[in-house]
C-alpha positions as CSV (number, residue, x, y, z in Angstrom):
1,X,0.0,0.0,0.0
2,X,1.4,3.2,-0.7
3,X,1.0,6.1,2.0
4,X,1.6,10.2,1.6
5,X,2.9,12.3,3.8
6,X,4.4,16.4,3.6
7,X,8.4,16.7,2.3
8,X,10.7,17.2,5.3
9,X,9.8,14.8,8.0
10,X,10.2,14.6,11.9
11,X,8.8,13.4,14.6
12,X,5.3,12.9,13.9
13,X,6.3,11.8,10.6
14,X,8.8,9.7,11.1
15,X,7.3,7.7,14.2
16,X,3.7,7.1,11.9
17,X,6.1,5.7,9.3
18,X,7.4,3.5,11.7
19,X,3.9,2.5,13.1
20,X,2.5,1.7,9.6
21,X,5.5,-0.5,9.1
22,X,6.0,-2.3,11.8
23,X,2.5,-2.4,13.0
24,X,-0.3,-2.0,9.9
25,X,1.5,-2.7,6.4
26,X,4.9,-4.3,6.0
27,X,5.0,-3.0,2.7
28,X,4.4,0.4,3.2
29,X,5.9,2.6,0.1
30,X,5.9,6.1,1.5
31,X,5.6,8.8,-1.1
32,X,6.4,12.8,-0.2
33,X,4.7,15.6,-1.0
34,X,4.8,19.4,-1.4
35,X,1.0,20.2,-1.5
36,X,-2.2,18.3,-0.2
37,X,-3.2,18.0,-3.5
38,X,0.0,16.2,-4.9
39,X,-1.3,13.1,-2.9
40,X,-1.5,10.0,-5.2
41,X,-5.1,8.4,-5.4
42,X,-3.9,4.8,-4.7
43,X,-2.2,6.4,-1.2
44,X,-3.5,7.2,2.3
45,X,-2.3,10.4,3.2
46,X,-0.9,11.2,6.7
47,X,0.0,14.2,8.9
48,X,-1.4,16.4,6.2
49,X,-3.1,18.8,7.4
50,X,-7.1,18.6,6.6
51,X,-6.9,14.3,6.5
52,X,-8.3,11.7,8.5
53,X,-4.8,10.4,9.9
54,X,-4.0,13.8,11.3
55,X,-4.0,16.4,14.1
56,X,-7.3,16.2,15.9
57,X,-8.5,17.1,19.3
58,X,-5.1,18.2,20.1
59,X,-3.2,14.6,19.6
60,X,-0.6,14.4,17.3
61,X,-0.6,11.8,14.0
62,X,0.4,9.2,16.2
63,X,-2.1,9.4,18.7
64,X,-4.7,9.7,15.7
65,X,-2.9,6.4,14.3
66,X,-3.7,4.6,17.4
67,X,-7.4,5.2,18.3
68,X,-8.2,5.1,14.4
69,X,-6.8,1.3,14.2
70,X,-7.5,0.5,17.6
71,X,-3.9,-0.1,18.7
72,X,-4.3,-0.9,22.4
73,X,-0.8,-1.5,22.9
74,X,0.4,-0.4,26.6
75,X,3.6,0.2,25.0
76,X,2.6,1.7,21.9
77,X,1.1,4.5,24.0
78,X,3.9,5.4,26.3
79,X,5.8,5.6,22.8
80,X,2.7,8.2,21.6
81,X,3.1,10.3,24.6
82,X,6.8,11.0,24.0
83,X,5.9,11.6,20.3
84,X,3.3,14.5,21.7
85,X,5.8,15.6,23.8
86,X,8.7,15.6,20.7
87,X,5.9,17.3,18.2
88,X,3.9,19.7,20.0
89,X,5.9,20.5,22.8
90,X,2.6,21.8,25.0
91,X,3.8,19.9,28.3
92,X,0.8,17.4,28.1
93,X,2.2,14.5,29.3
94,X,6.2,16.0,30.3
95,X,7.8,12.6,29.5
96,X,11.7,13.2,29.5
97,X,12.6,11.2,26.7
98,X,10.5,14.1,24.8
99,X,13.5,16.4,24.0
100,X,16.0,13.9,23.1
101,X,13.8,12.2,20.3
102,X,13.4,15.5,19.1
103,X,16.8,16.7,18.5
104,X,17.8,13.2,17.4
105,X,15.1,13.3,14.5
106,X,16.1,16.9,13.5
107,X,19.3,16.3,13.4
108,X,18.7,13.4,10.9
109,X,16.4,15.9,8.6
110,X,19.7,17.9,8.5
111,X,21.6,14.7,7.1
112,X,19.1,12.9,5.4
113,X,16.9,13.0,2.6
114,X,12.7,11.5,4.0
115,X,13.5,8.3,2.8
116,X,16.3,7.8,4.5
117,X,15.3,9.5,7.4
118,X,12.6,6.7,7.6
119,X,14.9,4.3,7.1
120,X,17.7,5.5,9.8
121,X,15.0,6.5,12.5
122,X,13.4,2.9,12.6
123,X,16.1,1.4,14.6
124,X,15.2,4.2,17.3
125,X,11.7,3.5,17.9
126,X,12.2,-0.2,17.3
127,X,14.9,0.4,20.4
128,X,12.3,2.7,22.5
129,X,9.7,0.0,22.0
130,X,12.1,-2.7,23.2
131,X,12.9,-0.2,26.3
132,X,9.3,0.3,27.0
133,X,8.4,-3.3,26.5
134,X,11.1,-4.0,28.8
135,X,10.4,-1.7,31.8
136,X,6.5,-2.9,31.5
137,X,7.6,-6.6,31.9
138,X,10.6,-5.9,34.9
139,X,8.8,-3.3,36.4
140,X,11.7,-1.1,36.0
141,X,14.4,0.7,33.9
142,X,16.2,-2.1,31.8
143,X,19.7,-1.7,32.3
């Protein structure tokens, strides 16, 4: 399935990408685009403004990813609180991993076309989910 998204990704971006691979479509071809109206027909557009997998009620893409395909994932929603905190930076949630996402994904934009971006930033959420997964199960910080 092919999905479209706005040129010049972070956060948001990045982590939806991430979420639609690793969790909805394996196959995901993301395509990039300039205007709202350069989106393909055969593709699902994302953090577009104006589109169903969006900004709405003040949650970020992700958050709109995860109640829109019923993701109940304990971890998958610690994940989307850091992403709110990385994106909109309104102190919602205050998680401390918030700030270090961020500058890690912007500093990628600065070296990295949006397909590689994608590529290069899914090793860090895979590792925050594996973190997150791993603090649930011990009850703690992994070390």
């Amino acid at each position: 399935m092919r999905w479209a998204t706005r040129l010049n990704c972070h956060v948001d971006r990045a982590a939806c990408a991430w979420l639609i691979r690793r969790f909805l479509d394996s196959e995901a071809e993301f395509v990039f685009v300039e205007d709202p109206d350069e989106v393909p027909d055969d593709a699902t557009a994302f953090d577009i403004p104006g589109v169903d997998l969006s900004h709405h009620g003040g949650e970020c893409s992700f958050e709109t990813f995860l109640r829109r395909y019923e993701l109940a994932d304990p971890i998958l929603w610690d994940i989307a609180k850091i992403v709110h905190e990385a994106d909109l930076e309104d102190e919602r949630y205050g998680t401390s991993e918030a700030p270090g996402l961020d500058v890690l994904i912007r500093g990628l934009s600065l070296i990295s076309d949006d397909s590689e971006l994608l590529r290069l930033s899914a090793p860090l959420f895979d590792g925050l989910y594996e973190y997150k997964r791993q603090a649930l199960l011990l009850g703690r910080k992994p070390s």
